[in-house]
C-alpha positions in Angstrom: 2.6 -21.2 9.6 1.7 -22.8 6.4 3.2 -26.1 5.2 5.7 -25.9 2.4 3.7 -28.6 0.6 0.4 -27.2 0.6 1.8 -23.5 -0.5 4.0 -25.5 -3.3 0.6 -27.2 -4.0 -1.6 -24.1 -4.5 1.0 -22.1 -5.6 1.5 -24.5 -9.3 -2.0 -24.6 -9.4 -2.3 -21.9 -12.4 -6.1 -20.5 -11.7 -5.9 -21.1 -7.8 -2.2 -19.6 -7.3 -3.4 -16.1 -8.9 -6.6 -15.3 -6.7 -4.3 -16.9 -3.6 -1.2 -14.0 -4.1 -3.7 -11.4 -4.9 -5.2 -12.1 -1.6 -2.2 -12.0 0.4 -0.6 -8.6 -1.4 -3.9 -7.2 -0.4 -3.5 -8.3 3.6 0.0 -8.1 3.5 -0.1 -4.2 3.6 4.0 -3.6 2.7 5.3 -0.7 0.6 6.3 -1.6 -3.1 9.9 -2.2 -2.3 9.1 -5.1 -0.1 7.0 -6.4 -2.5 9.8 -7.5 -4.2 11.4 -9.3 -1.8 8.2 -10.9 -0.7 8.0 -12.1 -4.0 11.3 -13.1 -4.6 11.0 -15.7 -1.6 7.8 -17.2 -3.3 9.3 -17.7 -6.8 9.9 -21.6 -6.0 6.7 -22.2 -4.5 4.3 -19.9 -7.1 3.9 -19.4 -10.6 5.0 -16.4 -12.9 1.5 -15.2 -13.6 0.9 -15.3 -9.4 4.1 -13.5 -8.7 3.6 -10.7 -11.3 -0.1 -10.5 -9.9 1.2 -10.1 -6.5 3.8 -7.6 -7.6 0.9 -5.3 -9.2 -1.9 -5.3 -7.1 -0.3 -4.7 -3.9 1.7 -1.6 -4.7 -2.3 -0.3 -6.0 -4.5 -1.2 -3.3 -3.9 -2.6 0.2 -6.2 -3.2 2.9 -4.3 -0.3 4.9 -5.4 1.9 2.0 -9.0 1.0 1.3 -9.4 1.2 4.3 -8.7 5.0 4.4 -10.5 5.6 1.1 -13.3 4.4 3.0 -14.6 7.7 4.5 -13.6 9.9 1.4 -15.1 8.0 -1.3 -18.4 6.1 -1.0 -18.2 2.8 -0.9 -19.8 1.5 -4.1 -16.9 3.3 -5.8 -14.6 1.9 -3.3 -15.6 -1.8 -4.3 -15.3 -0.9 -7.9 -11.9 0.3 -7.6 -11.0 -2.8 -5.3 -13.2 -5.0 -8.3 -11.3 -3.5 -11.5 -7.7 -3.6 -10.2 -8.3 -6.9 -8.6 -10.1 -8.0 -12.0 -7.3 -7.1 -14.1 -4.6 -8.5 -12.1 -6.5 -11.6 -12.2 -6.7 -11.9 -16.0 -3.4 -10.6 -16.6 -1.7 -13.1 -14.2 -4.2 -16.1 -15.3 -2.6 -14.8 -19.3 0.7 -15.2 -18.1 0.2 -18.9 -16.1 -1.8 -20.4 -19.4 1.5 -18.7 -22.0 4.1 -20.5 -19.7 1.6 -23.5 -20.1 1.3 -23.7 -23.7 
């Protein structure tokens, strides 16, 4: 549904493509062995640091699973979890975009 050209133009964006890949890992709601191939058909049109980003976050936290740690946890420790994992994707794939950079 999107246009080739504007995922190839967010996805070699290096601070854009990250936040973008986290975002859809977190909707996308697959198991970790699809992951894989979800990622695998984005290598062209994304970076390294956006793949690897989607490849950890969305085995960790999904919006099929926060949503069911909703009425166990409370939900300031919910948005935490969300916030650290999230957070540390995001540096960690940012790392990897600016070393491929350099």
């Amino acid at each position: 549904m999107v246009p080739v050209s504007a995922l190839a133009h967010v996805g070699h964006n290096p601070f854009l493509s990250v936040p973008v890949m986290i975002g859809g890992a977190f909707l996308l709601s697959v198991c970790s062995q699809a992951d894989a191939f979800i990622a695998q058909a984005f290598l062209a049109q994304f970076s390294t640091g956006a793949i690897v980003a989607f490849l950890v976050f969305g085995p960790m936290l999904d919006l099929k699973n926060t949503l069911m740690l909703v009425p166990v946890l409370r939900g300031r420790l919910v948005a935490l979890l969300v916030a650290m994992a999230a957070g540390t994707c995001l540096v960690i794939g940012l790392w990897l975009n600016l070393q491929g950079a350099a």
